[in-house]
Backbone bond lengths (Angstrom), bond angles and torsions (degrees), N, CA, C in turn:
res aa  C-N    CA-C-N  psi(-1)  N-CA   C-N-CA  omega(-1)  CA-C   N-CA-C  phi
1 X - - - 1.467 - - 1.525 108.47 -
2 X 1.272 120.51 76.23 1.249 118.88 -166.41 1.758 103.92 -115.69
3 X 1.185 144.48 12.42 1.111 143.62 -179.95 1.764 88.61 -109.71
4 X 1.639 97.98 147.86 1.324 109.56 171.45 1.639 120.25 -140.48
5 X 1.172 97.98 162.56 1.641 112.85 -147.41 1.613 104.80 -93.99
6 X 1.592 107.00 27.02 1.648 96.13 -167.10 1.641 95.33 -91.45
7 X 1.012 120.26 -11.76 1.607 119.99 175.40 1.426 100.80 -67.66
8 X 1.294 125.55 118.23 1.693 124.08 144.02 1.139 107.74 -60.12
9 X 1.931 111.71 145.98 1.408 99.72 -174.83 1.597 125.81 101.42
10 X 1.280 83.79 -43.18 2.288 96.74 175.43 1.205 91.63 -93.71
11 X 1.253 92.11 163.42 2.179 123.12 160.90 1.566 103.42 -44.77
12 X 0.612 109.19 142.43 1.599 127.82 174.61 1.626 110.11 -115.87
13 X 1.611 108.34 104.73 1.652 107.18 172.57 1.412 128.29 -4.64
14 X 0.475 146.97 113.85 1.764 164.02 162.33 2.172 95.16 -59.06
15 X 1.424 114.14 118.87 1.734 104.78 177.64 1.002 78.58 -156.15
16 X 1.412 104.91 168.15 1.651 144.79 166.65 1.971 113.60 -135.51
17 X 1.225 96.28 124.52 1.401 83.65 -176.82 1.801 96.29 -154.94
18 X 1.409 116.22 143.23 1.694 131.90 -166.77 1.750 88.78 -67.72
19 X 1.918 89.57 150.86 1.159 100.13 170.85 1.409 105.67 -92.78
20 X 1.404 133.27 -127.63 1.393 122.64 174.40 1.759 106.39 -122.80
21 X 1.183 95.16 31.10 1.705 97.02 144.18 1.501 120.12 -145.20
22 X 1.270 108.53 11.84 1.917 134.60 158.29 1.514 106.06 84.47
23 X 1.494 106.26 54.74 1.638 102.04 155.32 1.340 90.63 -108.44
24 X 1.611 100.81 161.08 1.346 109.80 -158.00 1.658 91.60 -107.58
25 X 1.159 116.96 135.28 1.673 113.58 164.98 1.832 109.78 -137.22
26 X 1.206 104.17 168.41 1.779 109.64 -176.23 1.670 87.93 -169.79
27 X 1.715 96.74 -179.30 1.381 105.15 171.67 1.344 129.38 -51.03
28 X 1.230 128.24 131.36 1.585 103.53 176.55 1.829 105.12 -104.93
29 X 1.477 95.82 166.75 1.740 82.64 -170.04 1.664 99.70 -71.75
30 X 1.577 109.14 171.29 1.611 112.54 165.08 1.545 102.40 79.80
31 X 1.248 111.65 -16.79 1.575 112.78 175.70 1.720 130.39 -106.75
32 X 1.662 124.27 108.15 1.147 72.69 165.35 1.009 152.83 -160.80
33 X 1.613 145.93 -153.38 1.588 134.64 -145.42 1.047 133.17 -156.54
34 X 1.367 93.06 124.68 1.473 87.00 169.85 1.980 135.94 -118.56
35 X 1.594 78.99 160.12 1.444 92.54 -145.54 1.905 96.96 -109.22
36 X 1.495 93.19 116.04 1.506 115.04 179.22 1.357 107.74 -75.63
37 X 1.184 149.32 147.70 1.242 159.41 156.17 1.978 99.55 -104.23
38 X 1.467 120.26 110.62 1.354 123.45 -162.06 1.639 105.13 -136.76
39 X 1.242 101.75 176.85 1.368 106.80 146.92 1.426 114.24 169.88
40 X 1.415 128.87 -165.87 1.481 144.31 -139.39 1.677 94.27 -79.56
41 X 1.305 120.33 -66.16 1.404 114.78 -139.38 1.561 100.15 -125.84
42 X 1.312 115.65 26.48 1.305 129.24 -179.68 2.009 105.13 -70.96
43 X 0.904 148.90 140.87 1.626 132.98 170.18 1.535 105.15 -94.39
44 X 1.516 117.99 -12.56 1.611 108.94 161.36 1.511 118.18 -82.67
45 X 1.260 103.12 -44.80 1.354 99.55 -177.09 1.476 110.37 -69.44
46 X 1.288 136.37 2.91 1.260 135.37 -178.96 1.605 92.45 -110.24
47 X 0.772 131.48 -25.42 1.598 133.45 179.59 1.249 104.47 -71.40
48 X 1.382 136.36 -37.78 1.496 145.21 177.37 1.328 114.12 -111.53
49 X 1.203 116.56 23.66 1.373 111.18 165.73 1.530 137.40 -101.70
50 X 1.058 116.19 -7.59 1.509 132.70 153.92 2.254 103.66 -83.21
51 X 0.897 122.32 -0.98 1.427 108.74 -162.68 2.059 73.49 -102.04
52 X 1.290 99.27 -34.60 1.697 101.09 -164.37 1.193 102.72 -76.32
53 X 1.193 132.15 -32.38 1.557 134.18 164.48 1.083 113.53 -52.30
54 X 1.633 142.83 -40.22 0.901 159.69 -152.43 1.378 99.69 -78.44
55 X 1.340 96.70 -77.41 1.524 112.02 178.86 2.230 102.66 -36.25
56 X 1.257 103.32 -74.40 1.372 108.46 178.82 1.705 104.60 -18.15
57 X 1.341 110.75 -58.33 1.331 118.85 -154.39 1.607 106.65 -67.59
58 X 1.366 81.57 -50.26 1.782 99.31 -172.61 2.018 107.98 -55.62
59 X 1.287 107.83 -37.57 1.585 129.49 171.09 1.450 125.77 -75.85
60 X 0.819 107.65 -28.46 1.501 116.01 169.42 1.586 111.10 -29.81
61 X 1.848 111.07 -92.16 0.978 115.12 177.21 1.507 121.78 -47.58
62 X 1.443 119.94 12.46 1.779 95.53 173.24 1.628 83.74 -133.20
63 X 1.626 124.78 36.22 1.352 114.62 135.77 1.921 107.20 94.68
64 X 1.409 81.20 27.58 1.754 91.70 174.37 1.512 111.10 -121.80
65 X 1.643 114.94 127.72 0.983 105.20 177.64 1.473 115.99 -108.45
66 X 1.688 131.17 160.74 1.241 125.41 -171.29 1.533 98.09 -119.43
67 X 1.614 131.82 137.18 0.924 132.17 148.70 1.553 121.43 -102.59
68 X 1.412 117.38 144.00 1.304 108.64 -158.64 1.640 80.63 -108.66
69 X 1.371 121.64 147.39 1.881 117.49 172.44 1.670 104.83 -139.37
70 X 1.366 98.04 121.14 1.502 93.18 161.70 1.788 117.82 -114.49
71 X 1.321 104.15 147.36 1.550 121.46 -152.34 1.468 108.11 -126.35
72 X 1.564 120.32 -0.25 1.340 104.14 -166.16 1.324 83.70 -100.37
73 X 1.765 92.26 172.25 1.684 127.30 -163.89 1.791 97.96 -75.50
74 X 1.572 128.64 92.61 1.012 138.57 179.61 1.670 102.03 -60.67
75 X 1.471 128.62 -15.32 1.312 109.60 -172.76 1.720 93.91 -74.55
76 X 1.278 119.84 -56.10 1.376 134.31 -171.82 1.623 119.74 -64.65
77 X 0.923 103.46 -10.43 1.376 118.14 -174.39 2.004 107.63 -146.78
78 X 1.531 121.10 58.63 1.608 108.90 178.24 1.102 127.00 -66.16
79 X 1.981 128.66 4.20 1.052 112.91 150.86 1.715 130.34 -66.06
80 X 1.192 126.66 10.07 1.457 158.20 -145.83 1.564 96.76 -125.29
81 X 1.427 129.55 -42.95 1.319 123.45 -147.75 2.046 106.32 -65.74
82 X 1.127 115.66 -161.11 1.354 107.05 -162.01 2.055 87.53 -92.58
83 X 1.232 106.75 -45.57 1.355 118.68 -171.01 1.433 109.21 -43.37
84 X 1.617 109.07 -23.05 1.421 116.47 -165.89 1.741 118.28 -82.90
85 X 1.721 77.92 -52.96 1.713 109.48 147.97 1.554 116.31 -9.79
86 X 1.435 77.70 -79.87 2.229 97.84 -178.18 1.427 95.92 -42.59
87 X 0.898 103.93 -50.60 1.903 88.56 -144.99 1.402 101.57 -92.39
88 X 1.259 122.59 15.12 1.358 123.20 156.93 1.634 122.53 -102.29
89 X 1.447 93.70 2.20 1.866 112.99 171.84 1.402 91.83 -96.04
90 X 1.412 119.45 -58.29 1.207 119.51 -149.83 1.980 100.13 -54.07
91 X 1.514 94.72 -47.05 1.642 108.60 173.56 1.655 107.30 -40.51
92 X 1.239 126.01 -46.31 1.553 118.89 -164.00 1.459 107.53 114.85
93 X 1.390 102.77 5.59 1.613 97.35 -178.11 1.448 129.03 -64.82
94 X 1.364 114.54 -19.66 1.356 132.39 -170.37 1.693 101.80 -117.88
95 X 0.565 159.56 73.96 1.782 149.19 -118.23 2.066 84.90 -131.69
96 X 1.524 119.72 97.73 1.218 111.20 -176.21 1.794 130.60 75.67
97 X 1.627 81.25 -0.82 1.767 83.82 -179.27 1.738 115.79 -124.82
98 X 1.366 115.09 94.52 1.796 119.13 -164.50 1.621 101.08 -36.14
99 X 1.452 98.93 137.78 1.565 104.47 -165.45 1.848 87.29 -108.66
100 X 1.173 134.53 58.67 1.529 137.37 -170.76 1.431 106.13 -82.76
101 X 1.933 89.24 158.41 1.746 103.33 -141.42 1.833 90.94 -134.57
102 X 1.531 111.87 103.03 1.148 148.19 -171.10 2.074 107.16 -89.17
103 X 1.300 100.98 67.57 1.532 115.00 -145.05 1.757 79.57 -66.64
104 X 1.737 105.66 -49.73 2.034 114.18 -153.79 1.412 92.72 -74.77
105 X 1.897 134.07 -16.02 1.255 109.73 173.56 1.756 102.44 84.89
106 X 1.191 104.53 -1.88 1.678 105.87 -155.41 1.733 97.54 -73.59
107 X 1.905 114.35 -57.07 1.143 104.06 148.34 1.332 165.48 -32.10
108 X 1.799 110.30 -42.46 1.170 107.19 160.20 1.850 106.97 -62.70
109 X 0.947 108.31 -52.35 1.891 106.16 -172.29 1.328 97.33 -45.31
110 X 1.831 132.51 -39.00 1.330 89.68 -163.35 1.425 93.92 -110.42
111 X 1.606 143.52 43.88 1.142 123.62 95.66 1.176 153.81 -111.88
112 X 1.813 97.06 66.75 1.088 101.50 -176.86 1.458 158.21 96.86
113 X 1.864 85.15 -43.90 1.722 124.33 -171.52 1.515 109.44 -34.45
114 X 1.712 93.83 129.56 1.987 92.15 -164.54 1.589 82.23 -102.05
115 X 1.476 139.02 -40.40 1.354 141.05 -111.15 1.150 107.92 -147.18
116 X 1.796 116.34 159.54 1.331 90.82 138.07 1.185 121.29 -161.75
117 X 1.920 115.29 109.63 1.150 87.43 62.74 1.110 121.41 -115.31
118 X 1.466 138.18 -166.99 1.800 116.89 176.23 2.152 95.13 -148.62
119 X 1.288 83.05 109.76 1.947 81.41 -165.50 1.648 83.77 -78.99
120 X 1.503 109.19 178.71 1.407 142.95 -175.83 1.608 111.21 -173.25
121 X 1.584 111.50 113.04 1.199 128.68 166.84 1.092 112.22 -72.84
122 X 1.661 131.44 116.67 1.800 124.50 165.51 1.202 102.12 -89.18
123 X 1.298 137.75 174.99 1.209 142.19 158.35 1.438 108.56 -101.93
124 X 1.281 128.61 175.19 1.613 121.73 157.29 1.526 138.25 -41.25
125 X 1.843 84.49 -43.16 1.715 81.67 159.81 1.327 140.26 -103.27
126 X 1.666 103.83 27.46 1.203 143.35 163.83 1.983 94.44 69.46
127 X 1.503 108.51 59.27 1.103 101.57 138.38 1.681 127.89 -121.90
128 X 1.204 109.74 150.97 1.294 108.42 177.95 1.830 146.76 -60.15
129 X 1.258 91.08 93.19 1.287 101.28 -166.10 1.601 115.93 -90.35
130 X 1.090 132.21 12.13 1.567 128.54 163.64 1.584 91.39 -162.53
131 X 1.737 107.42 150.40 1.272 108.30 149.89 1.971 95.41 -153.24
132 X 1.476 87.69 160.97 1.814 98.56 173.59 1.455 88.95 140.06
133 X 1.898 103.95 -147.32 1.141 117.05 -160.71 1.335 103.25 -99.81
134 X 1.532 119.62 176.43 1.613 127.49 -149.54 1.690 81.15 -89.02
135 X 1.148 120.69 -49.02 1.867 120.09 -168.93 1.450 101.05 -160.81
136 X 1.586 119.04 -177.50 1.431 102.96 -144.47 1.783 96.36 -111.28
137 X 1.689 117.96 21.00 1.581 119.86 160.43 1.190 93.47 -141.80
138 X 1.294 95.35 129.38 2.232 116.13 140.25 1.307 112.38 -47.88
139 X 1.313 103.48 -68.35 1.517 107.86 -169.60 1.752 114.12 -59.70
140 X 1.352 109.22 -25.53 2.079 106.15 -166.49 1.987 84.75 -90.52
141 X 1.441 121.63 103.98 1.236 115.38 149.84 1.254 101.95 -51.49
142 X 1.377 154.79 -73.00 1.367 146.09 176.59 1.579 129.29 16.10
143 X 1.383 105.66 -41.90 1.247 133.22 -156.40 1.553 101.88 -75.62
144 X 1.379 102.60 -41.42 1.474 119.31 177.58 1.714 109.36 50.36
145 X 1.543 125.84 38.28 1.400 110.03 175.99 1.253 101.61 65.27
146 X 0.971 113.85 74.04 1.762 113.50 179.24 1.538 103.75 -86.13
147 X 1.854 100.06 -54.81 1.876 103.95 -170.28 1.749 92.82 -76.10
148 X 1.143 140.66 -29.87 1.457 97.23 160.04 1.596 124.28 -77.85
149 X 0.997 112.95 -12.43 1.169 103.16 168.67 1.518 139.08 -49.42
150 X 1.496 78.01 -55.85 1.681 101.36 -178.86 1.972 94.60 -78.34
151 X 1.041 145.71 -51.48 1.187 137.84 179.30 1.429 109.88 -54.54
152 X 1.244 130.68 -40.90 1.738 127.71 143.96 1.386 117.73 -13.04
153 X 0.910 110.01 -87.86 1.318 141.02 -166.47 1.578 99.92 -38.12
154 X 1.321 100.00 -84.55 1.738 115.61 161.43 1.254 130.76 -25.00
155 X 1.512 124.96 -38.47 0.945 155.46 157.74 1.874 112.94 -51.41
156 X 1.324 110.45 -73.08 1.073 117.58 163.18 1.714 147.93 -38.46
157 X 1.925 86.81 -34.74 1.239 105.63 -173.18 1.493 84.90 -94.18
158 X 1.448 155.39 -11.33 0.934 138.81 154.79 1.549 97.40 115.48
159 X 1.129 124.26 48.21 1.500 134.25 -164.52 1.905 109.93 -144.80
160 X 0.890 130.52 -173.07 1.567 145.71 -158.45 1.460 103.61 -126.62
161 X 1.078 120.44 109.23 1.327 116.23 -173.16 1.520 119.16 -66.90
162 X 1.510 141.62 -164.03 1.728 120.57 -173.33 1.714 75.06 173.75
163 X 1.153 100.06 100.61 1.152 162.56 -45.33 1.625 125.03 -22.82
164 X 0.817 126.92 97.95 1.482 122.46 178.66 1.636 118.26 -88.21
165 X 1.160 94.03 25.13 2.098 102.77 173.55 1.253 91.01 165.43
166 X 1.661 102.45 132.11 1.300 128.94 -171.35 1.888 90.92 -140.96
167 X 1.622 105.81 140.24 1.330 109.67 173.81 1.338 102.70 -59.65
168 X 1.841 123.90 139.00 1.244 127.15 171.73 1.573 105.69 -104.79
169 X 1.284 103.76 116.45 1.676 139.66 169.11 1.181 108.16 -41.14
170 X 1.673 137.56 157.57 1.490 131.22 167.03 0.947 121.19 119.10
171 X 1.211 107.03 157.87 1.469 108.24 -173.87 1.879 120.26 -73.59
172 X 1.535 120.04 144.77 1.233 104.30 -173.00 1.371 126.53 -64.32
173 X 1.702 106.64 149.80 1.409 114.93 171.76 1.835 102.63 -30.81
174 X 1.358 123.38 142.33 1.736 119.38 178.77 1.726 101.65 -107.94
175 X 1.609 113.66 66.18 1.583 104.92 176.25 1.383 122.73 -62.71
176 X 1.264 105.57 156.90 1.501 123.07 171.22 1.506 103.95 -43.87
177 X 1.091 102.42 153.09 1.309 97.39 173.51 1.515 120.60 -95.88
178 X 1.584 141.41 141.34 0.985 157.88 -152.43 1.601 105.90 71.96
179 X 1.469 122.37 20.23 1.348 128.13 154.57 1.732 128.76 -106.86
């Protein structure tokens, strides 16, 4: 997996990776998705994580799917680990949206992932048509994911989104170390 997805515009990696009871899901073609890079104990990604649910929910029916991925180093960080994962599905936290567990990191590297959280628009033919942050505050729920919103939309209608990359906010990816 050595091509990466920080170009808007390019192919966007093709992965499969277990949720936290090990079905495997990724983009599928003809669909499309976007793919959160998240996790447990982040205070941004918990700040935007009901607005991202939202969105999921609200998107669904017009044929967008959301994968939620967490990538940080669960030894160094065990609010991160997969076990932790579970029980934040089991909670309802992810309600319809695979909460998948990116143990080799191999994915986030090949897209890129600075943050978290760090959204990425695919298109159907899984190129990348938005990446950055969900809207431009953590703190204003208000905001409700506006730039994915509006990059949705755009997306959908079969158009180029504008902004099509927005800096993504968050706390850093937590790599392994000697990565």
């Amino acid at each position: 997996m050595s091509t990466h997805a920080s170009e808007v515009g390019g192919q966007a990696p093709a992965f499969s990776l277990p949720d936290t009871q090990g079905a495997e899901y990724g983009p599928r073609p003809g669909e499309v998705t976007v793919v959160v890079f998240t996790c447990n104990h982040c205070p941004y990604a918990l700040a935007w994580h009901e607005r991202l649910m939202s969105v999921a929910h609200d998107y669904a029916p017009r044929g967008v799917a959301m994968l939620a991925i967490n990538p940080n180093d669960a030894e160094r960080y065990p609010r991160d680990s997969t076990a932790a994962m579970r029980e934040r599905v089991e909670a309802g936290d992810f309600d319809g949206v695979p909460y998948l567990r990116d143990e080799s990191q191999e994915v986030a590297r090949a897209y890129d992932a600075k943050t978290t959280p760090d959204v990425f628009v695919l298109d159907g033919e899984g190129i990348l048509r938005y990446r950055g942050a969900p809207d431009a505050d953590h703190d204003d729920p208000s905001q409700d994911a506006a730039w994915l919103r509006g990059a949705l939309d755009v997306v959908l209608d079969g158009g180029v989104p504008d902004p099509a990359e927005t800096t993504p906010v968050g706390c850093s990816i937590k790599w392994r170390s000697g990565g």
